[in-house]
matplotlib code that plots the C-alpha trace (Angstrom):
import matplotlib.pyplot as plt

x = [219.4, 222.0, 222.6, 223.4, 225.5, 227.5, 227.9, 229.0, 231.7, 232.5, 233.3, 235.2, 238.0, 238.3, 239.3, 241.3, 243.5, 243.7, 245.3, 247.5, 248.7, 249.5, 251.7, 252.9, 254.0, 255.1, 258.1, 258.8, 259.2, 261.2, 263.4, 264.4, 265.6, 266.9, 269.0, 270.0, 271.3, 273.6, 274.7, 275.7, 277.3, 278.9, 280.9, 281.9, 283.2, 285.0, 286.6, 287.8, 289.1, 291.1, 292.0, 293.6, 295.3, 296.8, 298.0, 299.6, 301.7, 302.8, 303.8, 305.1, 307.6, 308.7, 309.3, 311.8, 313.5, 313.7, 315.5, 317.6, 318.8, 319.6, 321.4, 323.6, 324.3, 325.8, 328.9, 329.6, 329.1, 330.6, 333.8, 337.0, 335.5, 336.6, 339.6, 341.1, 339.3, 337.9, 334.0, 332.5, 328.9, 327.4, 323.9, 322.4, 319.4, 319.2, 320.5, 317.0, 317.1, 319.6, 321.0, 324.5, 325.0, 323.3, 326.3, 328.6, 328.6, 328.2, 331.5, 332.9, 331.9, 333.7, 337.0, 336.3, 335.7, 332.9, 332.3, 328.8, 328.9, 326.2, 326.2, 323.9, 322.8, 323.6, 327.0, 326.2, 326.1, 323.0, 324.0, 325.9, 328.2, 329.0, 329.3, 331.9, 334.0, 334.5, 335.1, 337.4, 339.3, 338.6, 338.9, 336.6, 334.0, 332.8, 329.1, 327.4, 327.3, 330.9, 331.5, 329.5, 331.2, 334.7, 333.9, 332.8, 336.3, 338.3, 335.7, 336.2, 340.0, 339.9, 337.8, 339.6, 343.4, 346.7, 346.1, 346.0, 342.2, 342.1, 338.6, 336.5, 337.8, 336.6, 333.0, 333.3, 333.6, 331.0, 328.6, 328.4, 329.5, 328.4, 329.6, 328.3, 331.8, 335.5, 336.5, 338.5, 340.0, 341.0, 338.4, 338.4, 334.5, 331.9, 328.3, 325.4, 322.8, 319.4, 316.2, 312.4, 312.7, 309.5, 311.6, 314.9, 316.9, 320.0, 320.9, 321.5, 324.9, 325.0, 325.3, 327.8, 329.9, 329.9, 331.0, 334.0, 334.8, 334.0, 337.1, 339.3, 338.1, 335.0, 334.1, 331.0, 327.6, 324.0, 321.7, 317.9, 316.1, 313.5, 310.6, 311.4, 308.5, 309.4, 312.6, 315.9, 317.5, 316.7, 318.3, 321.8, 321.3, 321.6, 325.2, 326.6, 326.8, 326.1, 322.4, 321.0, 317.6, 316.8, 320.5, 318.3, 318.1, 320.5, 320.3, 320.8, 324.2, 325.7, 324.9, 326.5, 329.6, 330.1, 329.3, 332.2, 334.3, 334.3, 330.0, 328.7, 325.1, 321.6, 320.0, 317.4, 313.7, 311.9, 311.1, 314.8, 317.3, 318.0, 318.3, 318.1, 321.4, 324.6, 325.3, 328.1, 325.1, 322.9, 324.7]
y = [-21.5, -23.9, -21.5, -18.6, -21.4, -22.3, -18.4, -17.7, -20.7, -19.6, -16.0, -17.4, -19.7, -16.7, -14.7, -17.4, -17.7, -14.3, -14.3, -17.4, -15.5, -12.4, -14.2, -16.6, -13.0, -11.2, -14.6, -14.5, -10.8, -11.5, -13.9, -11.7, -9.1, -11.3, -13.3, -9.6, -9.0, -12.7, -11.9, -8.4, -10.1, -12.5, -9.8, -7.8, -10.6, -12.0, -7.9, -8.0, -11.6, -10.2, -7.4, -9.2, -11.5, -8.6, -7.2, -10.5, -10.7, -6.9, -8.0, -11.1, -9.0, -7.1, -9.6, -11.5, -8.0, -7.1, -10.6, -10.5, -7.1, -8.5, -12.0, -9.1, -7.4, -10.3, -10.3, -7.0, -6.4, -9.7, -10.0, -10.9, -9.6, -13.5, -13.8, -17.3, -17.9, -21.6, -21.2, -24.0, -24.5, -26.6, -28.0, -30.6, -30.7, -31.8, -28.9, -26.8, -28.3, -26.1, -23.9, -25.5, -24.7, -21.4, -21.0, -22.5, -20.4, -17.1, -17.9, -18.9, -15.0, -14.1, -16.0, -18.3, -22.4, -23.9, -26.9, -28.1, -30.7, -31.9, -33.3, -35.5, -32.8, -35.3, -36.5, -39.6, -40.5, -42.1, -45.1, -47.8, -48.4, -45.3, -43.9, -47.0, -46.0, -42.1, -43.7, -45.5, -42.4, -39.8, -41.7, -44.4, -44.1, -40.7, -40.0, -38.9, -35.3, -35.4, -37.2, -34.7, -31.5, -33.4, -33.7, -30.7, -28.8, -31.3, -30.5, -27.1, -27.1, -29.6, -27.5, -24.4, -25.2, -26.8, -30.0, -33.4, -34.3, -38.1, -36.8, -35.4, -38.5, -41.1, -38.9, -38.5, -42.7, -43.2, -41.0, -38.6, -35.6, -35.9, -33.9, -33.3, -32.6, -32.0, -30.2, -27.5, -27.1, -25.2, -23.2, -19.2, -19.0, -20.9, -20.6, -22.5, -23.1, -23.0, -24.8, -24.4, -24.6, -27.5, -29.9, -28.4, -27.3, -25.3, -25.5, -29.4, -29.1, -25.4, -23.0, -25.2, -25.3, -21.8, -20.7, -23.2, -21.8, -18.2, -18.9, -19.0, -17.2, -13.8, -15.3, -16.9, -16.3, -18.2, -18.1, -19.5, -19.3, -16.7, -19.0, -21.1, -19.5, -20.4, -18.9, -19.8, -17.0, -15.2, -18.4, -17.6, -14.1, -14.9, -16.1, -12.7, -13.7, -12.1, -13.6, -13.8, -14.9, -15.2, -16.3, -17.6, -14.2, -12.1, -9.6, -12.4, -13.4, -10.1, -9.6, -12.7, -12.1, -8.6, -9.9, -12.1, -9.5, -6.7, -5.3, -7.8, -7.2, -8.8, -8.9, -9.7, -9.1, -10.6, -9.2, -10.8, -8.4, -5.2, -3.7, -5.7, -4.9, -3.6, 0.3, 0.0, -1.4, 1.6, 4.7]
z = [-54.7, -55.9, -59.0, -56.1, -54.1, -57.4, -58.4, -54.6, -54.6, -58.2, -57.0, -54.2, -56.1, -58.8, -55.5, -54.2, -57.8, -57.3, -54.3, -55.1, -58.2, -56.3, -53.6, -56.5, -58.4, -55.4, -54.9, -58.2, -57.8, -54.8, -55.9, -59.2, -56.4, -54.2, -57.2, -57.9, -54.9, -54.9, -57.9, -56.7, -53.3, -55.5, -57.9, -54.5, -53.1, -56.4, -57.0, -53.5, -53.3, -56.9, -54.8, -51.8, -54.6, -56.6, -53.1, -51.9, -55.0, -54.9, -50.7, -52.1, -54.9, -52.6, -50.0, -52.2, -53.6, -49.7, -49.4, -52.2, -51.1, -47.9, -49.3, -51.3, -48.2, -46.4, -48.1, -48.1, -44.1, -42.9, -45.4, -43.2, -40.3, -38.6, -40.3, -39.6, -36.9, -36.0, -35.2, -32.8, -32.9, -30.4, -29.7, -27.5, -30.1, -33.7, -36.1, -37.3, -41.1, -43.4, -41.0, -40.6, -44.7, -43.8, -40.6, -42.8, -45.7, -43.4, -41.5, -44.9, -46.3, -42.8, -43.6, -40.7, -40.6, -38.8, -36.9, -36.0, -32.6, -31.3, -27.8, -25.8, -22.7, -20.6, -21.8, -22.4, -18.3, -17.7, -20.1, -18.1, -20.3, -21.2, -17.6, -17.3, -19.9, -18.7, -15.1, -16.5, -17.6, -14.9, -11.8, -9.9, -7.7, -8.7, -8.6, -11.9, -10.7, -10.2, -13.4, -15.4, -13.8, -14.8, -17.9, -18.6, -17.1, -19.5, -22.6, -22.5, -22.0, -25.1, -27.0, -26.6, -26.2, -28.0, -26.1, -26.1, -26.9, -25.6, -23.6, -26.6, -29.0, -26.6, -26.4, -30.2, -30.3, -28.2, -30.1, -27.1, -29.5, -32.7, -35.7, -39.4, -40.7, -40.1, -36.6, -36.7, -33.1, -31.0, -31.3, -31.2, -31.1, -29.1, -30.5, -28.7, -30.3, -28.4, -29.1, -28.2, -23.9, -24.1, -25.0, -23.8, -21.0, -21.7, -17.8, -18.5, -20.5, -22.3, -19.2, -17.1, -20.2, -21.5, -17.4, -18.0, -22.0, -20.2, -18.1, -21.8, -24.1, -24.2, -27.5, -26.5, -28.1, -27.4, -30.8, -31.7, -34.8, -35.1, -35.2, -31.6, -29.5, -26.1, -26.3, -24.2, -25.0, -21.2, -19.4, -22.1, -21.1, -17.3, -18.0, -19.6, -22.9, -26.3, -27.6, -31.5, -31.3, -35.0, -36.3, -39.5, -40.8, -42.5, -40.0, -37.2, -39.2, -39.7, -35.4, -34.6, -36.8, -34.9, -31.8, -31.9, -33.5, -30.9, -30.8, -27.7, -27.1, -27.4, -30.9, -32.7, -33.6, -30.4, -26.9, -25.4, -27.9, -27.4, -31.3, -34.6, -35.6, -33.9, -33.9, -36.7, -39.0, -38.3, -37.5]

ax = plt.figure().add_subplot(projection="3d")
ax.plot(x, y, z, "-o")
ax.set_aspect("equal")
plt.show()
């Protein structure tokens, strides 16, 4: 009886080491495939990221042959087009980093001279001492309103006319208007320069300024980089004014150059402009 037991429980693990080394075969069969299979995934995945990278560079050649092309152009469509005129930039924001060399050398190509101002958007009126010293100018007892409005009349005359310019020296020495370089004045040109509308306001100081320079010259043009996303290009717009909204381009400085030269309109590449270029560039 035990022999039968022994032979019964024999019979029983040979079974069982069967069936271990069947399951035990069947995952190592498994794995091979499934380590096939990786390593298949794996070369896909490697030939296509090669793919994408061999694509990039082609988009990337062409890119900087599309740009060179364009930096060639320049020259050729803006040359004299401003002849010895005095371009005024303005902004009530910091200058986006490189574009006054980027103005500067555009209105150079034009036969024009730039000058970059920046001025505090609210004219420097809600320091005491500041709003004491333009007082002091412009009459006692005027409100800040008042003041501002002022201010603004005598700015644009300043800015625009053979006159004396007691008004924009005494803003200029008391860091009110700032500037980079030398000002050439009068100016022919106004360009305002518009910045990202969450942290700025063009109806503080731009608008009420272009309506006065509006009253002396038609050379007036708004202009934002092509990057700002909440663009104040509309609120420039609502004044009657020519608008650039990606002046950082090529395209955006051959638009602004014949804006001011006789081709007013609304340019650029985002929802505010009316065509990329002027008709002259196109037709």
């Amino acid at each position: 009886m035990l022999d039968f037991k022994y032979h019964i429980s024999s019979l029983i693990a040979v079974f069982l080491a069967l069936a271990v080394g069947i399951l035990l075969g069947l995952v190592i069969v498994d794995k091979g495939i499934i380590a096939k299979q990786q390593q298949t995934l794996i070369d896909s995945v490697q030939t296509d990221i090669k793919q994408v990278q061999e694509e990039n560079q082609a988009i990337k050649l062409d890119f900087e042959d599309s740009v060179k092309v364009e930096r060639a152009l320049l020259p050729l469509a803006v040359e004299g087009r401003l002849s010895g005129r005095n371009l005024v930039f303005i902004s009530s924001k910091k200058y986006p980093d490189g574009l006054i060399d980027t103005l500067k050398k555009a209105a150079t190509l034009a036969g024009a001279r730039g000058s970059f101002l920046t001025v505090q958007p609210d004219l420097g009126l809600s320091t005491k001492s500041n709003f004491a010293a333009l007082s002091a100018i412009l009459g006692e007892g005027l409100s800040a309103e008042e003041l501002k409005m002022i201010v603004t009349q005598r700015l644009a005359g300043e800015l625009s006319s053979v006159t004396d310019r007691a008004l924009f020296n005494k803003l200029t020495s008391l860091k009110i208007i700032r500037s980079d370089s030398k000002v050439f004045l009068p100016g022919s040109d106004f360009i305002f320069v518009g910045s990202d509308m969450e942290d700025f306001n063009p109806k503080a100081f731009d608008l009420p300024l272009i309506e006065e320079l509006k009253l002396r010259t038609e050379r007036v043009v708004a202009v934002e980089t092509e990057d700002i996303k909440n663009s104040s290009i509309p609120l420039y717009q609502e004044s009657s004014i020519s608008t650039v909204d990606n002046i950082d381009e090529v395209s955006g400085l051959i638009s602004l150059t014949y804006s001011l030269s006789g081709s007013p309109g609304h340019y650029g590449s985002k929802e505010t402009s009316e065509r990329l270029l002027p008709k002259e560039m196109t037709d």
